[in-house]
N, CA, C and O of each residue as an XYZ file, in Angstrom:
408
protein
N      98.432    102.528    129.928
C      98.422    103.559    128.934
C      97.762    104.794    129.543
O      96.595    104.794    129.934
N      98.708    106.012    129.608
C      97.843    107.084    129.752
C      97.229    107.621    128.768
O      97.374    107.146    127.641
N      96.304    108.877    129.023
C      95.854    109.380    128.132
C      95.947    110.936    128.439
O      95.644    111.432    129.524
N      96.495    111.769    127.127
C      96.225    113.082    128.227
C      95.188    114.089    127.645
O      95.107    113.912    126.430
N      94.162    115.328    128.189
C      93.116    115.719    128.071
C      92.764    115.239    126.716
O      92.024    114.294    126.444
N      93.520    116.173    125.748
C      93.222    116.410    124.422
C      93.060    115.007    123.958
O      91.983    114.665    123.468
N      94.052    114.162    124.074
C      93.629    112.551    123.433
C      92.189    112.204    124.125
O      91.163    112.303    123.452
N      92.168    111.980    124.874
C      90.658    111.887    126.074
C      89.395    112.291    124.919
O      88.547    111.562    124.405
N      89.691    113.928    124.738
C      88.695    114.385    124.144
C      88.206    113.572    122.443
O      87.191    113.007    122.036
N      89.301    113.846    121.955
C      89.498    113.197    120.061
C      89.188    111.739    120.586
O      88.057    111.380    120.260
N      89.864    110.854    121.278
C      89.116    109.724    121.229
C      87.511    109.087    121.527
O      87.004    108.014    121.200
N      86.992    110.222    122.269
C      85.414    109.794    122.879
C      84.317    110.361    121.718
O      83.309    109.961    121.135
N      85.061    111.389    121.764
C      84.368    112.089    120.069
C      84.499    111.285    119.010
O      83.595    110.522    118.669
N      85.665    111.379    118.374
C      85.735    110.522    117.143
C      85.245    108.855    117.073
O      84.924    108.374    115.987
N      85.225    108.166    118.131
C      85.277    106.625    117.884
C      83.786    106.363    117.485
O      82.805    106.738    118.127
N      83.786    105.619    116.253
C      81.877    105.753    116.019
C      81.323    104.232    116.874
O      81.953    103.494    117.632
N      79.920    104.158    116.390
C      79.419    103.291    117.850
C      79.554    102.332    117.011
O      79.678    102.475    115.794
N      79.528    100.746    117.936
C      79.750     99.447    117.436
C      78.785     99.405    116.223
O      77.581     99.655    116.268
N      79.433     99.083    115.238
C      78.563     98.087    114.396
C      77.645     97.113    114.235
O      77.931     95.985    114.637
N      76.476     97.342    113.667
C      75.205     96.475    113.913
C      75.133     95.205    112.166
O      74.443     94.203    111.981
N      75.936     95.738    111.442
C      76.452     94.537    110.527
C      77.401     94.741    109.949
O      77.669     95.922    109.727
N      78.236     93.774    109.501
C      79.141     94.017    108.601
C      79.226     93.631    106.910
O      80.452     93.540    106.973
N      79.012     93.406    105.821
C      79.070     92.314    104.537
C      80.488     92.811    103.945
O      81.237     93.780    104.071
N      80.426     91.516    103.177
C      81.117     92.305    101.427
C      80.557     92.627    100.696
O      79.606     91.952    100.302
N      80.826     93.638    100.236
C      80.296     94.282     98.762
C      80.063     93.548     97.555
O      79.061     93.190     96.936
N      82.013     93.374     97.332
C      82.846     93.109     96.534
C      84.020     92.782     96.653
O      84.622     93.031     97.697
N      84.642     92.118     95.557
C      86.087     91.468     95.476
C      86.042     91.895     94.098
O      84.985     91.760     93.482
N      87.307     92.518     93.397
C      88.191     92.466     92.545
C      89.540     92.437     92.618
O      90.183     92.980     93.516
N      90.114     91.678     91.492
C      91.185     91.240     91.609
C      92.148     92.827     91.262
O      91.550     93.732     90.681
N      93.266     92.974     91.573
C      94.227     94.215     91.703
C      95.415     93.602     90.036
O      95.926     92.490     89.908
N      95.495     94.616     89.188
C      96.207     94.529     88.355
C      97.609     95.091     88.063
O      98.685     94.720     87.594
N      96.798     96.612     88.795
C      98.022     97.565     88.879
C      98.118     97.896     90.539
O      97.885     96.990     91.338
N      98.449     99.152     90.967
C      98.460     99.746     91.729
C      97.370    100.390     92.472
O      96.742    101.397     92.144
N      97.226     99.605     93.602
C      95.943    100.586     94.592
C      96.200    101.188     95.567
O      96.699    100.791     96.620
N      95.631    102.900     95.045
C      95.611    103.418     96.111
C      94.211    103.822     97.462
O      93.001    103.711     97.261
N      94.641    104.120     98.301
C      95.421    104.472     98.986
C      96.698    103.072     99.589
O      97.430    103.592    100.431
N      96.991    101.906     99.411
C      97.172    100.864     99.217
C      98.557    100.722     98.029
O      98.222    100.512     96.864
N     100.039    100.834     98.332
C     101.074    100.489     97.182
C     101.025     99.126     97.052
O     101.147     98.461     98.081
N     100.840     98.464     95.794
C     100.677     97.107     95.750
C     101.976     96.691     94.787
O     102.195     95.491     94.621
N     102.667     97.488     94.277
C     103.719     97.779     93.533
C     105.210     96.692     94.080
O     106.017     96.986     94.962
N     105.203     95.940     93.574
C     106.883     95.545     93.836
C     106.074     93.837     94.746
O     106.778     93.168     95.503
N     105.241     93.618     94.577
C     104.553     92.440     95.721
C     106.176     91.317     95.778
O     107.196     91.283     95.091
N     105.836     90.784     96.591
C     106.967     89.638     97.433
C     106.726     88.324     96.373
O     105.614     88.252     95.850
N     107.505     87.523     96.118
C     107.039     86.219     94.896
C     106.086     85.522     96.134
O     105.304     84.599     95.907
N     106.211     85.888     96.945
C     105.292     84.437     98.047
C     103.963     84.870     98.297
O     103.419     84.559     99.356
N     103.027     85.965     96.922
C     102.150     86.784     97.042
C     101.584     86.173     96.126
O     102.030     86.498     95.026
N     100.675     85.314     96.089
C     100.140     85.203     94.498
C      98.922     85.814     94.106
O      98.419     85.131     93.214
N      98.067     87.036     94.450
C      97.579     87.535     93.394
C      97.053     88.942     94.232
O      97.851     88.958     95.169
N      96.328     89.899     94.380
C      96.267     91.238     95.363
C      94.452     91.621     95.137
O      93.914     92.055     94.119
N      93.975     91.366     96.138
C      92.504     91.855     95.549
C      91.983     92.666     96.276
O      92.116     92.309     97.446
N      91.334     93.790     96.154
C      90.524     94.832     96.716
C      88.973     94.096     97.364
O      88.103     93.672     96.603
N      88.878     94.062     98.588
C      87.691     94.141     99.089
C      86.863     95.364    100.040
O      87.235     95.962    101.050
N      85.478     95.452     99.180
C      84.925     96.122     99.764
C      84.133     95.825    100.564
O      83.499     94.788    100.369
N      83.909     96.511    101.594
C      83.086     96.113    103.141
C      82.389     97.086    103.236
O      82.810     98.168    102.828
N      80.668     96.916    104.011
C      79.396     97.600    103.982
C      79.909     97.619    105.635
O      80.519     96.665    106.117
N      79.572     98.825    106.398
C      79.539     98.638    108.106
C      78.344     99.689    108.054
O      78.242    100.759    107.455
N      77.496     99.015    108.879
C      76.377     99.671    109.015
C      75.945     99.948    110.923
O      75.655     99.106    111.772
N      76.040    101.083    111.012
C      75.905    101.648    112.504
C      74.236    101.734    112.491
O      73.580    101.487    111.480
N      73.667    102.114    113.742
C      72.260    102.215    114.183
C      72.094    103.913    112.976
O      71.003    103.968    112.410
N      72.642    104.580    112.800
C      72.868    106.078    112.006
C      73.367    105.656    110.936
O      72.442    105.741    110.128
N      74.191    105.280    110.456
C      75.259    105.399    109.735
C      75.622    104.315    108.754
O      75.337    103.199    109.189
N      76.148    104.319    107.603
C      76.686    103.053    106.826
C      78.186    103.995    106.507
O      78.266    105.213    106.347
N      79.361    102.910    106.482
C      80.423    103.214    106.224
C      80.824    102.192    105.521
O      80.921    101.049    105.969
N      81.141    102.617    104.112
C      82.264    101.799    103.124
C      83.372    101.909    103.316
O      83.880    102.974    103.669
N      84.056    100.759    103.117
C      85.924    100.497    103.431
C      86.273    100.025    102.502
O      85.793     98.919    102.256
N      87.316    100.637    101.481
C      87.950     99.570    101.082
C      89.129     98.894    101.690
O      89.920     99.506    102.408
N      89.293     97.107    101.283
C      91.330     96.926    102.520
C      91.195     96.101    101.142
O      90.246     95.621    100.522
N      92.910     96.175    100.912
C      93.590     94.903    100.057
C      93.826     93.778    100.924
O      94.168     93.714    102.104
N      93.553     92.875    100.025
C      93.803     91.088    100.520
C      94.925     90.514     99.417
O      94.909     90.596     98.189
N      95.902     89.903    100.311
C      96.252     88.991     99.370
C      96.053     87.873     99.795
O      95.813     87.617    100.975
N      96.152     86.809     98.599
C      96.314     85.561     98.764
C      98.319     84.939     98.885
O      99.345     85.220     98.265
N      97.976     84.051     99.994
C      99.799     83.264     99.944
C      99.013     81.918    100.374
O      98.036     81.846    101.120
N      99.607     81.003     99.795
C      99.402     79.333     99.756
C      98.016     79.031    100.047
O      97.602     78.199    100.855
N      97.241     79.918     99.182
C      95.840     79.560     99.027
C      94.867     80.515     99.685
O      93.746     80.709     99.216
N      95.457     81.298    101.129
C      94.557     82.041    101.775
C      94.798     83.698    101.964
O      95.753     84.441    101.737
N      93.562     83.875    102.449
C      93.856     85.463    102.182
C      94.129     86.006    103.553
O      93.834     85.537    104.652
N      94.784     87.142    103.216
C      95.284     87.781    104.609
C      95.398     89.733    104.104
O      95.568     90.147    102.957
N      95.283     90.354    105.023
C      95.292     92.110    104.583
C      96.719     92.140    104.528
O      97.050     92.734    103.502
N      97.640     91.782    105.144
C      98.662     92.364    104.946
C      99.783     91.460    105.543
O      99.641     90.963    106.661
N     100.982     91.236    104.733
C     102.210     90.508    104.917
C     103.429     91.152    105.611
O     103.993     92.058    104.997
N     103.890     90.791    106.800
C     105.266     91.248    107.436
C     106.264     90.142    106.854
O     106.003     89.425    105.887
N     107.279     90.122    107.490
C     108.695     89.670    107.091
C     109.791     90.033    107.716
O     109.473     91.075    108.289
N     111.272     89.721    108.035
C     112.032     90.024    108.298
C     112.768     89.622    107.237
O     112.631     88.486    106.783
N     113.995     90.877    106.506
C     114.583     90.373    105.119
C     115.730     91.296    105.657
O     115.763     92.389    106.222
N     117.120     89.922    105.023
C     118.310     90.458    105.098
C     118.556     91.345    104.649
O     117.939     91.167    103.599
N     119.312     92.946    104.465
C     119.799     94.253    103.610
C     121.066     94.605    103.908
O     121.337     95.334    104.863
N     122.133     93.997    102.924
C     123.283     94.317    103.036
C     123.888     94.264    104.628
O     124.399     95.235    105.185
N     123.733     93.031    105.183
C     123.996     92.398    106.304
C     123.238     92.802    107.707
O     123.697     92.516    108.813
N     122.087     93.464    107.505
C     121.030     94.319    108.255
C     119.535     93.592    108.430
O     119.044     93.069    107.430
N     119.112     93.572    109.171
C     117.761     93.164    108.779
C     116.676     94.159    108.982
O     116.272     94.660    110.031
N     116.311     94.327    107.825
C     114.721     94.866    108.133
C     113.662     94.420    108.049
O     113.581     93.338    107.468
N     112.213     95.141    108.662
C     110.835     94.609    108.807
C     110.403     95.336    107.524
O     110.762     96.442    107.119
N     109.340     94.243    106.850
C     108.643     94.850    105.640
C     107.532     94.454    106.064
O     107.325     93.654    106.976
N     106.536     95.188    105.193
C     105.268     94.746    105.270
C     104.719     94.963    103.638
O     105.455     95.601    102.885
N     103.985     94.655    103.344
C     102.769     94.128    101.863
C     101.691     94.059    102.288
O     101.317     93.398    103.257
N     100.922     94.912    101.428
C     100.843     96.106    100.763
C     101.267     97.341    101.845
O     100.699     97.398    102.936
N     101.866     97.908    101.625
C     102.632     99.410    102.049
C     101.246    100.731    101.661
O     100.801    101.129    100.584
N     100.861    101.141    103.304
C     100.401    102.251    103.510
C     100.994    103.948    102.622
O     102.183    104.259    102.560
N      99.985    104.705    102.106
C     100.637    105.712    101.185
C     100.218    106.678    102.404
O      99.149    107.010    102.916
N     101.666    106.986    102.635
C     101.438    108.157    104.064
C     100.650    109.173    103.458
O     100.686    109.214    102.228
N      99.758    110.225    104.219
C      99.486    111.746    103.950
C     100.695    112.428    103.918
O     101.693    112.177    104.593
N     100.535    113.374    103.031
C     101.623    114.591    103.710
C     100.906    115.708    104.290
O     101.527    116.639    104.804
């Protein structure tokens, strides 16, 4: 992988320093729609969508995250791929679906 100046620069700058802990906050279960997170339209092999929140705490710094989890056949996972037939095509999906910026 190259890198060229400008990436060089944004990556040494921006990347914050390792993490000195991580927890959960919290878990709630998802009813409707989370954003930044479309949870809208879930796959039947999804059985239920929950928001977890995560504490990251740097030597400076604490950073909250939220990521969706779902559960499928008991366990949890952030996010579901697939390959699904479309009118004799196949495409890649994924669950829960990123809400681009514009």
């Amino acid at each position: 992988m190259a890198f060229e100046a400008t990436e060089f620069v944004v990556f040494t700058l921006c990347t914050p320093s390792i993490p000195t802990s991580i927890s959960v906050a919290g878990v709630s279960k998802i009813e409707t729609k989370l954003i930044p997170w479309f949870s809208d339209g879930k796959p039947t092999f999804v059985e239920n969508v929950y928001s977890v929140t995560y504490v990251c705490t740097r030597s400076a710094s604490t950073t909250v995250v939220n990521l969706p989890m779902i559960i499928v056949q008991d366990k949890g996972y952030y996010f579901a791929t697939w390959i699904q037939e479309t009118g004799g095509a196949t495409e890649l999906k994924y669950y829960p679906t990123f809400v681009p910026f514009l």
